[in-house]
N, C-alpha and C positions, 0 to 999 in steps of 0.2 A: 088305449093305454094313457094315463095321468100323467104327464113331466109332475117331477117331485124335486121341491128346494126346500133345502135343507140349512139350519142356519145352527151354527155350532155357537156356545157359551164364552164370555170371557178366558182369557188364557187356555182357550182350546183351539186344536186343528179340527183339519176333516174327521182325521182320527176318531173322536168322539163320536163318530156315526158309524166307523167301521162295523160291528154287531148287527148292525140294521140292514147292508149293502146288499147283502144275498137274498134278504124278503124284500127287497124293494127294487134291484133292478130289473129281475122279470116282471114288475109291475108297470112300470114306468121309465121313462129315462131321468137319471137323477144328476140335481146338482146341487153340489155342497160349495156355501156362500161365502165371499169374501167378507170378512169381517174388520179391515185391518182398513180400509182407503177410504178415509175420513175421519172428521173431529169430533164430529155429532153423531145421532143414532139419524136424526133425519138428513144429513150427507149418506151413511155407512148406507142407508135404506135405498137413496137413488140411486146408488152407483148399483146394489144389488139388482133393482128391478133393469133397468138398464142391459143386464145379461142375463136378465132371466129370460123365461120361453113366454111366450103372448098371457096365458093360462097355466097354473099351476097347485096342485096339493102341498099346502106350506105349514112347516113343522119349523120352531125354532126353541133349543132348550137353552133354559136361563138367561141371560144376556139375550139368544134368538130370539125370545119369547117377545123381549123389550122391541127388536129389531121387529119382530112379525107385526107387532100392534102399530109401527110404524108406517110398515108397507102396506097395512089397513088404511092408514091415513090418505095415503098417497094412490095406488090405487088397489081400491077393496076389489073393482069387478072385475081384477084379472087371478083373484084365489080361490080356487071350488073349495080347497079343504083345510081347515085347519088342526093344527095341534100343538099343543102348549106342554111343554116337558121342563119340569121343577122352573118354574118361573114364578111372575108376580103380576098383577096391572096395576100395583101403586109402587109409587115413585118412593126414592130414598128419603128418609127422616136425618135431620142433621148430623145423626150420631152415626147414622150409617156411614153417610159421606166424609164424616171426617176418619172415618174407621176403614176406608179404602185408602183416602191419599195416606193413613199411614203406614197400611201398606204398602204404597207404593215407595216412600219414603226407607223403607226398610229394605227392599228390594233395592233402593240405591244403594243401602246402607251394608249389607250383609254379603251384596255382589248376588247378582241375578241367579246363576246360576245352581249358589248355596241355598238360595230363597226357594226356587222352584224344588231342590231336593227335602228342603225342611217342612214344607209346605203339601206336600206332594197326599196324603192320605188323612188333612185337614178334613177334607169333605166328604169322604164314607164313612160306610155306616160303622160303629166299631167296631162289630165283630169281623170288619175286612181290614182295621186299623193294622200298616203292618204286611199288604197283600203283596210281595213282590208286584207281580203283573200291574195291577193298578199304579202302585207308587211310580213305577217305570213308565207310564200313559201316562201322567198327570205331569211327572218331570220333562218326558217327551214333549208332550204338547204347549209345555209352556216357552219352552226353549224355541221350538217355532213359532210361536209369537214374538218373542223379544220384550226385552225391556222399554223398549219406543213405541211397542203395540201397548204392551200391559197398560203403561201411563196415558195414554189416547183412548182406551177402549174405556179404562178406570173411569174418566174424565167425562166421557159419550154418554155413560150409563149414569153417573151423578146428576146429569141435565137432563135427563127424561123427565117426561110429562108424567103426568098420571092418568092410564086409561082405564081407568073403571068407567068413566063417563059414554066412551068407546061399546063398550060389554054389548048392553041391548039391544046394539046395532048390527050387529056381528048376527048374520044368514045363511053359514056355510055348516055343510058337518063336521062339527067339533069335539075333538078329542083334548082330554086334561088327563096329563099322567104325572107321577108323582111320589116320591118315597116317602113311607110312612116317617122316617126318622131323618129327612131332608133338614141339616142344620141351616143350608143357607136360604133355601124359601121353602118356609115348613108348610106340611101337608093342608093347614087351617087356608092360607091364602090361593092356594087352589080350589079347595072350597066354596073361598069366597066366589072366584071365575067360574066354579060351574054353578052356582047359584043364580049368576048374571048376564050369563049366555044364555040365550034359548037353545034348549033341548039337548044341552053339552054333555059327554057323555066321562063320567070321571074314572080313574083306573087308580087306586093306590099299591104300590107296589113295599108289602112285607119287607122286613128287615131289610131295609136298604136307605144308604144317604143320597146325595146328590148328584153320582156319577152313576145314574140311573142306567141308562144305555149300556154302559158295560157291568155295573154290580148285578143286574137284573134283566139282562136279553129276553130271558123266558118269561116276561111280564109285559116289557118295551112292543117286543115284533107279536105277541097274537095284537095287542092292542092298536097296532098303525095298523097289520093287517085288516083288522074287525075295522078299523079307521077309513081307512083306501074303500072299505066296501066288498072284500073279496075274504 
């Protein structure tokens, strides 16, 4: 059996993995990462490896994604598997950057918890715009972060590097999964990662946005399972 860590997205809990729990824990023992204790993506990364298992199958979506290329940095030869769920390997453009802290800004501004309900169905796909269930998960899970995570996680992710330079180097079996209508890191820049991975294997998942793991279960778990090897 593979231990499996798991690294959830900005403004998300464990949550975010729930869908996945039941094809992965008879697979392996799993753990879903802290994402919250640190200023940097390379702090948030030691503390993760730190409690992780010696070896592990490392999956991290969006924000994870940033975090997993991180724990590549630090140590590659403790990851047999990877997979990369709606993320990027290049870094933010200033427009991007300033287009978080104004989020974040508004979030001071609007009161956290209005933010996270107004915000809540921003990133699916739209024909789920409007899902109860979703809207409810996205306000859930931001509200477990907090407003002191959201601004520190904001802030971690702005300062990333850029690992495309990374890509080549990456030796493990690798999965890239991804929604066709992904607004926040659209399906082209997964592309780009499986282009630059050796032998990466890419999954695009139909009518669906960025809250890929729950819009699209039935797309997510055959492909970590084809992933895992089983």
């Amino acid at each position: 059996m593979t231990p499996i860590l798991l690294v959830p997205g900005l403004l998300c809990s464990e949550e975010i993995f729930a869908p996945q729990l039941p094809l992965l824990w008879p697979r392996g023992p799993v753990t879903i990462a802290n994402t919250l204790a640190g200023d940097s993506l390379a702090e948030i990364a030691t503390r993760i490896l730190a409690d992780a298992p010696p070896t592990f199958a490392l999956a991290g979506l969006s924000m994870g994604g940033y975090l997993a290329f991180e724990i590549l940095r630090q140590a590659p030869e403790r990851v047999s598997r990877l997979a990369l769920i709606c993320t990027s390997a290049r870094p933010d453009t200033p427009e991007q950057a300033a287009g978080r802290r104004k989020m974040v800004a508004q979030a001071h501004k609007v009161g956290f918890e209005r933010f996270c309900a107004l915000g809540a169905d921003a990133l699916t796909h739209p024909s789920r715009k409007g899902d109860p269930a979703l809207n409810a998960l996205s306000a859930r899970m931001g509200l477990a972060v907090g407003l002191e995570g959201f601004a520190r996680q904001t802030e971690a992710v702005i300062g990333r590097p850029d690992s495309r330079p990374l890509l080549a180097s990456i030796a493990v079996p690798t999965a890239i999964i991804v929604g066709d209508a992904d607004p926040l890191t659209p399906k082209a820049l997964s592309e780009e990662m499986a282009a630059m991975i050796p032998d990466a294997r890419l999954v695009i998942a139909e009518d669906c946005g960025h809250v890929i793991t729950h819009e699209r279960p039935d797309v997510v778990n055959p492909a970590m399972a084809a992933w895992l090897g089983v």
